[in-house]
ROKOLSE-113148 format. One record per residue (C-alpha): x, y, z; residue number from 0; residue in one letter; chain. Coordinates in Angstrom, 2 decimals. Layout:
[atom [X; Y; Z]; NUM; a; A]
...
END
This chain:
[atom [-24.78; -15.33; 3.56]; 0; x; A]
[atom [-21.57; -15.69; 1.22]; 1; x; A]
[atom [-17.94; -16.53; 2.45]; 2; x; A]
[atom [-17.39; -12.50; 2.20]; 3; x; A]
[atom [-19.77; -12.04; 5.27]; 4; x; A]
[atom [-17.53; -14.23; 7.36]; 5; x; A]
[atom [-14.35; -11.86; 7.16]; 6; x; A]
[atom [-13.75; -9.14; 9.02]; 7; x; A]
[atom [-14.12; -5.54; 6.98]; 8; x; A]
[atom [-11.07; -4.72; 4.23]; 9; x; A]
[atom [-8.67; -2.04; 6.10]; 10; x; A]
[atom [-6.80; 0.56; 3.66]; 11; x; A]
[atom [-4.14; 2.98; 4.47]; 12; x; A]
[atom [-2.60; 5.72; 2.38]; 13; x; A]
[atom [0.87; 7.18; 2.83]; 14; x; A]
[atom [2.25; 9.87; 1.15]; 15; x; A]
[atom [5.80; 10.52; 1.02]; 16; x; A]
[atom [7.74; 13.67; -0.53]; 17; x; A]
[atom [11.12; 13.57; 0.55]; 18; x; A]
[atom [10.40; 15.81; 3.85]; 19; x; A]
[atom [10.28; 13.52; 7.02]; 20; x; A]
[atom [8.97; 10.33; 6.89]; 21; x; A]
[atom [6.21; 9.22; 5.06]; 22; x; A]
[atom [2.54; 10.36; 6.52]; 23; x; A]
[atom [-0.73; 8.74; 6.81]; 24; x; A]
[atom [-2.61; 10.27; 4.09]; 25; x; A]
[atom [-6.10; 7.94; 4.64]; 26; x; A]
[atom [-7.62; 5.33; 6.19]; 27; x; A]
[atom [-10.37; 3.02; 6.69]; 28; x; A]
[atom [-12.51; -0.27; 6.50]; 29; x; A]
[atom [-15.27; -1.73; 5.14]; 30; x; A]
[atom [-17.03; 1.03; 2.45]; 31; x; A]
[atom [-13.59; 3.45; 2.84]; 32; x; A]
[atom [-11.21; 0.84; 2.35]; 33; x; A]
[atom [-13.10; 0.07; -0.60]; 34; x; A]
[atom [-12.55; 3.51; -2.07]; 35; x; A]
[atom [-8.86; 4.28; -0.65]; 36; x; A]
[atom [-8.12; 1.42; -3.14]; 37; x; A]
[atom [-10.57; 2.56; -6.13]; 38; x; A]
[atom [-9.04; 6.10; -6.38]; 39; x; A]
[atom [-5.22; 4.45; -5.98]; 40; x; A]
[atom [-6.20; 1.96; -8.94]; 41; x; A]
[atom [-7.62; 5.01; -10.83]; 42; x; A]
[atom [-4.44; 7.02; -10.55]; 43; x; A]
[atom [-2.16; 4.17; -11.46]; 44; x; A]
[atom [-0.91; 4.38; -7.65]; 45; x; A]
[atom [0.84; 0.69; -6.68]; 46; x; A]
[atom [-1.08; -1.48; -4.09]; 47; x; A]
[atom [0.52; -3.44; -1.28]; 48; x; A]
[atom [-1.48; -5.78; 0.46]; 49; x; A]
[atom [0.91; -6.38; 4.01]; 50; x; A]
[atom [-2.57; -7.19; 6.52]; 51; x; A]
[atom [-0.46; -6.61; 9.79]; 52; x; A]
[atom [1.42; -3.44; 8.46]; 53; x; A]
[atom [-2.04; -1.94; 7.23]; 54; x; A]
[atom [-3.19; -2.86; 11.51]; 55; x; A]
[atom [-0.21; -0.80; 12.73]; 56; x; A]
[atom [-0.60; 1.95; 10.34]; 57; x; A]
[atom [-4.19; 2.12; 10.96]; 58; x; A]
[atom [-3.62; 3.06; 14.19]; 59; x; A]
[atom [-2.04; 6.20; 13.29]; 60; x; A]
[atom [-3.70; 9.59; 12.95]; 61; x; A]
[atom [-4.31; 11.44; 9.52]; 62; x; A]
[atom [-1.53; 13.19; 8.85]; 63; x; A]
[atom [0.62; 11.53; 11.67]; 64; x; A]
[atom [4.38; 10.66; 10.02]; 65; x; A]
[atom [4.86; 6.87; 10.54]; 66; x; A]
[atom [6.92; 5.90; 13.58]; 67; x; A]
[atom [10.52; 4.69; 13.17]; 68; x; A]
[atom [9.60; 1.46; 14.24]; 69; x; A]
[atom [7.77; 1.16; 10.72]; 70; x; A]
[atom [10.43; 2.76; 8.55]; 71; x; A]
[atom [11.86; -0.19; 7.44]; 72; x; A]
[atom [8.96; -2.26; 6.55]; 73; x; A]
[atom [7.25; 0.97; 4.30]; 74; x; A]
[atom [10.81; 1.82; 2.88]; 75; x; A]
[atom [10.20; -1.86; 1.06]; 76; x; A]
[atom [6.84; -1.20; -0.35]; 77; x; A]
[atom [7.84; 2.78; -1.04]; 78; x; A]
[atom [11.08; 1.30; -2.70]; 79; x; A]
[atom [9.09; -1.33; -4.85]; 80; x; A]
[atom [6.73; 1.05; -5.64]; 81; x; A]
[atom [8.95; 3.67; -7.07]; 82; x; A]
[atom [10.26; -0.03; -9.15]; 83; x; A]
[atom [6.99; -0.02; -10.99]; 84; x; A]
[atom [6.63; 3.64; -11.69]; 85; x; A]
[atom [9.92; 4.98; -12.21]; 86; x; A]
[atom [10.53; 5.20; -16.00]; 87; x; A]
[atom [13.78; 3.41; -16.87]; 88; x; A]
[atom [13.42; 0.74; -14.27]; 89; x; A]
[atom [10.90; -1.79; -16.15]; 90; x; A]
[atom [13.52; -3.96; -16.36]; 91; x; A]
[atom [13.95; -4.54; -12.78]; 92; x; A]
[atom [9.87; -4.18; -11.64]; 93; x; A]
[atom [9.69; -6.55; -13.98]; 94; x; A]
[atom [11.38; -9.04; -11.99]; 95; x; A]
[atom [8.27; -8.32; -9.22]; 96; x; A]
[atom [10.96; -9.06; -6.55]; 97; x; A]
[atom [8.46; -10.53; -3.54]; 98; x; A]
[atom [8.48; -8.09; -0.42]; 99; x; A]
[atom [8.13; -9.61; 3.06]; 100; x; A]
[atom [4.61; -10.12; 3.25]; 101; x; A]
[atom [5.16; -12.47; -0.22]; 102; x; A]
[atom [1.98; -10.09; -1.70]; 103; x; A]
[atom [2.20; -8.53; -4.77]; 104; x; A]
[atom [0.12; -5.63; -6.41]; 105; x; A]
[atom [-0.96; -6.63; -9.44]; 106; x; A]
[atom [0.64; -5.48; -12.28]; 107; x; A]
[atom [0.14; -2.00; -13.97]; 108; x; A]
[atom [-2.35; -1.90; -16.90]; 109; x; A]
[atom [-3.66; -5.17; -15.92]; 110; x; A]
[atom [-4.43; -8.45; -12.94]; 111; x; A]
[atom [-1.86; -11.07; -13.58]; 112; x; A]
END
């Protein structure tokens, strides 16, 4: 038995967001799902946020369920830092890997640091 066995199953959620409404749940899982949620994000260069208790209230969501207002706040931070490390033209400021709430970072594109 390693120290793995002892923690409870990885959760992953997926939002999507295009501009209509608020953001939706797009996936979800744990254990073996969670697992892949985050190896297709890494493989499309999509930013991960690791935020434990969001990922609990947004797990309780449906698929395809738009995230409750009570949320909008906390994803508009890890949309908004997201967009940071994607956006052409704004290196200069994800670059500065201003810590969100949860004081987690995603690891930086192209490689861990």
């Amino acid at each position: 038995m390693n120290r793995r066995d002892n923690l409870p199953p990885r959760k992953a959620v997926a939002l999507r967001y295009d501009g209509q409404g608020a953001p939706r749940v797009t996936a979800k899982g744990q254990g073996f799902v969670a697992e892949e949620i985050l190896a297709r994000a890494r493989a499309h260069d999509i930013p991960l946020h690791a935020d434990a208790a969001l990922v609990t209230l947004l797990s309780r969501l449906d698929l395809g369920e738009e995230i409750p207002e009570t949320l909008y706040r906390a994803v508009a931070q890890v949309l908004a830092f997201a967009y940071l490390l994607t956006t052409p033209g704004m290196e200069e400021v994800g670059q500065r890997r201003e810590q969100l709430p949860s004081g987690k970072l995603p690891p930086r594109r192209g490689g861990e640091k």
